[in-house]
N, C-alpha and C positions, 0 to 999 in steps of 0.2 A: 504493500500500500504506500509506503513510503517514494518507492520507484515512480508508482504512479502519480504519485502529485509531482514529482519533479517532473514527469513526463508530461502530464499535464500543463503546468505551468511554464514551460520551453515553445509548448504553441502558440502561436499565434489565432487568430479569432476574437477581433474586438466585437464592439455591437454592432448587428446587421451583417457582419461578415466571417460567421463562428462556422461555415465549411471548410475550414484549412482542420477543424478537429473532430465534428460529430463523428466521424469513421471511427477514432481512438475513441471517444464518449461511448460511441454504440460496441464496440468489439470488448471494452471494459464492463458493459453492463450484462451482454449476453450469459455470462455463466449462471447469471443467479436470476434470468429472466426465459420465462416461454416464448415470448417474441418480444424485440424490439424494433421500434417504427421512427422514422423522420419525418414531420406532418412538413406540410410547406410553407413555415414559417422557418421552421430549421431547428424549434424543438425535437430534443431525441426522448422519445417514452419506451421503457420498458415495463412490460407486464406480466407478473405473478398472480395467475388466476387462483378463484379460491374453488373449491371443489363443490359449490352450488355456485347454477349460474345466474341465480337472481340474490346474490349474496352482496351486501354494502360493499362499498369502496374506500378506498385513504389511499390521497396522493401524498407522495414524500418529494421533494423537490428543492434543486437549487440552482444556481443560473450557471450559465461559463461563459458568459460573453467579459470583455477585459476592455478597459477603458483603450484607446488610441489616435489615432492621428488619420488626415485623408486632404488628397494634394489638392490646393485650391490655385495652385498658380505656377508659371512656368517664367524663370527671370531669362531673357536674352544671354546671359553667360552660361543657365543651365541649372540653378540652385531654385527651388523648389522651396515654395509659400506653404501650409499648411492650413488646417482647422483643427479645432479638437471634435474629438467623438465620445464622448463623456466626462465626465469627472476630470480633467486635465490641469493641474497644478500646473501653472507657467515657470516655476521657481526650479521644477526638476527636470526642463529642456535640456538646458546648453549643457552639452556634453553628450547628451542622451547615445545610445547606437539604435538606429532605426535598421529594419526591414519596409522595401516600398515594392510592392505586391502590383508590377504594372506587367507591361507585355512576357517581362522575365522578374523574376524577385531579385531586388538590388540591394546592397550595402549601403549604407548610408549613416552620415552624424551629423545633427545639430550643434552647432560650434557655437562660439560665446565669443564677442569682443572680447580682445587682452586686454587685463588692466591696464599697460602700457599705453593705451591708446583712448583712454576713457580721460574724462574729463569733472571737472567737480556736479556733483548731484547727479551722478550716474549709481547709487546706491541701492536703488531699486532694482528686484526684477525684471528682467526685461519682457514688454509684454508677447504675446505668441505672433502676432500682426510684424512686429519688426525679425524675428527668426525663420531660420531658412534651412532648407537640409539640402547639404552637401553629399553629393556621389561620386564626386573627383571627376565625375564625365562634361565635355565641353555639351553647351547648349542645345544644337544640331541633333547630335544623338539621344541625350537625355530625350528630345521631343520624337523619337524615335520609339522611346520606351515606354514613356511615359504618359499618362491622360491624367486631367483632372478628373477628381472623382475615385485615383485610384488608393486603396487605404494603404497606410502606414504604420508597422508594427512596431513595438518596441522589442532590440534584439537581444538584453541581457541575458543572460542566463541563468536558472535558480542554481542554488547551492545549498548544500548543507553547511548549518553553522557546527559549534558544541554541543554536545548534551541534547540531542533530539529537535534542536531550534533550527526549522530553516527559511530560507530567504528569496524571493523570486518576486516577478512579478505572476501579476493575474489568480492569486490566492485567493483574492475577493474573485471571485469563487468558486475559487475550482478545490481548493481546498472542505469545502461544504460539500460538494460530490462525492468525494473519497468519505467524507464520513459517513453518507448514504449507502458507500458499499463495503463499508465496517459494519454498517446496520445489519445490512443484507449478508453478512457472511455468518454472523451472531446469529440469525436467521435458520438458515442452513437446516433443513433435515424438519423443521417445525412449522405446524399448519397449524393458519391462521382463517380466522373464521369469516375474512371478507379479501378481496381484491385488491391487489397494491399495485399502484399506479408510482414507476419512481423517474421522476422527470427533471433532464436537464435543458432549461430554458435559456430560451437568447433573450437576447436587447433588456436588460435588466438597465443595463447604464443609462439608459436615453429614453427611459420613461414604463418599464415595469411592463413590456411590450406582450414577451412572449410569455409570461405566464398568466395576463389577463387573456388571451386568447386561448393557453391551453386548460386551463380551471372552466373556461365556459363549456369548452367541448367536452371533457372530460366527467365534470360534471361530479366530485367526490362527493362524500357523504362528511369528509373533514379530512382537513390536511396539513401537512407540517411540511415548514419550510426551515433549511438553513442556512444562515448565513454569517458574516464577520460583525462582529461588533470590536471598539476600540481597546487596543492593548495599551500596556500599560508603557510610560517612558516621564523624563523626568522633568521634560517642560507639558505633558497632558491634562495638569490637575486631576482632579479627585472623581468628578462627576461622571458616571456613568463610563468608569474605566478601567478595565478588567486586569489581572496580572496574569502574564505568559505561564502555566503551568497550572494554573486556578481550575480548571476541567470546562463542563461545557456553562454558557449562561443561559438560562432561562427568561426568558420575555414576561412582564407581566403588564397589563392595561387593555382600553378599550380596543386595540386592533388584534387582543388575541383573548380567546373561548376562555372564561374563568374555570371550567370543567377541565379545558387539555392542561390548562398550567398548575391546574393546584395537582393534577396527575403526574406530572412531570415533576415534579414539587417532592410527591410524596414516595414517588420510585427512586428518583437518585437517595433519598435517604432510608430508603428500604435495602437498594443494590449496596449503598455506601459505593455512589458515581461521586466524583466531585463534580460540585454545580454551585453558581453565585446565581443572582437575581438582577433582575434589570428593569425598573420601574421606566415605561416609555406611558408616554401621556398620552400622547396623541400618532399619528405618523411614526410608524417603526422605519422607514426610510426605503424597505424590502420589499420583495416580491409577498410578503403576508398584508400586506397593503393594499395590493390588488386582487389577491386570491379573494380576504374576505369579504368583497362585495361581488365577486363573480357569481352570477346565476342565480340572484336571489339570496346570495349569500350562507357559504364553505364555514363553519366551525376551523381556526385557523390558531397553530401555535409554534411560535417562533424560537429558535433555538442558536445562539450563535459560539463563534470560534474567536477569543481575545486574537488581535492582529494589529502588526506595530506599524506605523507609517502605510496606512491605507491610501491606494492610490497612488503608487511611487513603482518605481520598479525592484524595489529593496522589501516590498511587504516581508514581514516576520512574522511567525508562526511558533508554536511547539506542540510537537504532533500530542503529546497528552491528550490537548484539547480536543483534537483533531479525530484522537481514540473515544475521548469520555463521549464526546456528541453522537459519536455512535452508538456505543455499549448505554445511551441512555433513550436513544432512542429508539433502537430495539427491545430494550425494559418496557419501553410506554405500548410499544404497540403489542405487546405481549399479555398486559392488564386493561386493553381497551376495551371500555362496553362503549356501543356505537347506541347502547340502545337506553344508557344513561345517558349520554350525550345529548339525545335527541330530545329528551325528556327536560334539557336545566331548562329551562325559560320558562315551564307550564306550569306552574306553581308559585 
């Protein structure tokens, strides 16, 4: 599992253009699924029937789409304008090593004015509007290669750090997938009294895309999403931020079922999971956002992975976490009555 989130995390597939990995998404799910399908949005769903075939559902779900970059312009010398495609920190450009995914996939870095040549009240960020990526090729050719429109990847490579901590980009979240198939391996060999639906969704970055499309068709009886929430570091403060090794967090507020969390609640302290809590008021920021008003509205409970520098190419992890969110949510769905569930609000 380990292998696989590094393997994961070395693809490319921002939002809108996550076919450079459903193949790995889908070839990673098929062992522990009957069939798995790519609808045409570019959701991959895999499916574990239950042995009645009018038996409830539970989608388990996380996205893989990764924040990046897409060419909006071509300079006369051959250096290439960009835009963002999600979430894009301007601060961690310059320097960057891009992949630019045009006729052929090219090399490429975002460079940074040298200090040498700056001037006073250049102290700021530079914004993404003044940066440019660099292919070393003269102009002529690059327009040869190139189209706007065509996306830009970031090319770091993850790595293991110490002690189970590792480092990549695109862990938001793809790292949340793996713990789905930590779920599903815990799994193994044990039937369960309804249909699991476990979905890896696109376009999470750029507006919670693919999994309001795949909850309306799908249509669960309730489902659980995972995702990253904030790790801990030493300029973070206090609020709502988890420490590297702490296990999985637990969601609690109005965008998630008071029935799944106080169950999730009561299983990590039954199993002895490590689990903290996470008071969201309003907007969980995730794909449980969209799930729970799809189709009349999904019972929906959110589960996430402490992660240091979200949004960077350096995200940090420690797989604990990455373990507990599994081994806790395979407990949950091991003590689910679907048929308490349906019942909290009548009373």
């Amino acid at each position: 599992m380990k292998n696989a989130l590094l393997q994961l995390a070395a693809k490319d597939g921002m939002s809108g253009f996550e076919f450079s990995l459903t193949e790995v998404v889908s070839n990673l799910l098929a062992p522990y699924c009957a069939s798995v399908e790519r609808d045409p949005m570019g959701n991959v769903v895999g499916v574990i029937p239950a042995k009645n075939p009018d038996a409830k559902s539970v989608m388990l779900e996380a996205h893989i789409d990764g924040i990046g970059l897409m060419v909006s312009g071509i300079s006369e010398e051959g250096f290439l304008s960009f835009v963002p495609v999600g979430g894009v920190d301007s601060a961690i450009l310059p320097g960057a090593e891009v992949r630019v995914w045009g006729k052929e996939v090219l090399y490429g870095v975002i460079g940074a004015k040298p200090p040498h040549l700056q001037t006073g009240g250049q102290d700021k960020a530079t914004a993404i509007k003044d940066m440019y990526i660099d292919l070393g090729l003269c102009g002529e050719v690059v327009r040869q290669k190139v189209s706007v429109g065509d996306m830009v990847c970031f090319a770091e490579e993850p790595a293991a750090l110490c002690n189970d901590v590792f480092s990549g980009k695109s862990f938001d979240d793809r790292a949340g997938l793996i713990s789905l198939l930590l779920c599903l391996e815990n799994l193994k060999g044990k039937e369960l009294p309804f249909t699991i639906y476990v979905v890896a969704a696109v376009q999470e970055e750029v507006g919670l895309r693919g999994a309001t499309m795949v909850s309306e068709r799908l249509s669960p009886d309730c489902a659980f999403v995972v995702d990253v929430c904030h790790g801990d570091t030493p300029d973070a403060g206090s609020e709502s931020i988890f420490k590297l090794g702490s296990g999985a967090v637990i969601s609690f507020g109005p965008n998630i079922h008071p029935y799944l969390s106080s169950l999730a609640k009561e299983v990590a302290e039954k199993e002895n999971i490590a689990a903290s809590f996470d008071a969201d008021g309003g907007d969980t920021g995730t794909d449980a956002w969209a799930v729970q008003v799809a189709n009349g509205g999904i019972p929906v409970l959110l589960l996430s992975i402490p992660l240091r520098y979200m949004h960077t190419t350096v995200e940090t992890l420690h797989f604990d976490d990455v373990q507990a969110v599994g081994d806790l949510l395979a407990a949950i769905l091991q003590n689910l009555d679907l048929e308490v569930l349906a019942c909290t609000f009548q009373n």
